[in-house]
N, C-alpha and C positions, 0 to 999 in steps of 0.2 A: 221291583214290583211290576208284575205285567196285568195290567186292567182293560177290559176293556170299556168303550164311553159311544152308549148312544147318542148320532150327530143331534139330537137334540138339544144334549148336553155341551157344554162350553169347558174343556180343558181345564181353564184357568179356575169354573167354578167346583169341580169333583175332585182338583187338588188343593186348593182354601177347604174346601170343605172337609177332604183326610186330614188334612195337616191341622185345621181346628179342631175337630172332634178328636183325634191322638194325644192332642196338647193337651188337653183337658183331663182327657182319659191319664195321663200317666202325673199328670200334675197330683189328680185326686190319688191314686193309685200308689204309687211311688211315692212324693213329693209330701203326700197327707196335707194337702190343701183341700178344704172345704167350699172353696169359693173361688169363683174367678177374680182376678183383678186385672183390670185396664193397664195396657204398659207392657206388662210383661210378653219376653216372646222366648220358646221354646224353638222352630224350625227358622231356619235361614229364610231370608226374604225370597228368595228364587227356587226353580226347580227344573227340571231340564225334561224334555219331550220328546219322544220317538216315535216313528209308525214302524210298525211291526209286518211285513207282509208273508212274502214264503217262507222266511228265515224263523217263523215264530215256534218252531217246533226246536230249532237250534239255541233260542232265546229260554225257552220253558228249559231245555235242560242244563242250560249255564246256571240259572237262578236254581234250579234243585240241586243243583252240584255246591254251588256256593258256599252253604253253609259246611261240608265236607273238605273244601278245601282252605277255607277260616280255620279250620279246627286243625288241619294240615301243617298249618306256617306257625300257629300256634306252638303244637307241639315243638316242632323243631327249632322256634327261638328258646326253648326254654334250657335249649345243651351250648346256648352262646353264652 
């Protein structure tokens, strides 16, 4: 995911905040839970951070590729 975060914003809270609101989203969504419950956790405690500068044009087309190259190694494990 490449996002950008106005220095307003704090890192640590615009990724609690993805990773809370997706958890929920796919809890309700998937999961057919109606309700949150305390306790549970769906995303790993940590999360890893990068800055992006001139390379961010290099970066947008690794992640658009991505999903074309998943689907790549896919195919070809399925003739092991």
């Amino acid at each position: 995911m490449l996002i950008s975060i106005p220095p307003k914003y704090a890192v640590a809270q615009v990724v609690g905040y993805i990773k809370g609101k997706s958890a929920i989203h796919i809890a309700r969504t998937y999961l057919d839970q109606k309700k949150n419950y305390g306790g549970m956790s769906f995303w790993a405690r940590g999360y890893f951070v990068s800055t992006v500068g001139t390379d961010e044009g290099v970066v947008r087309t690794y992640i658009r590729e991505q999903e074309k190259e998943d689907s790549r190694v896919e195919q070809l494990s399925l003739f092991k």
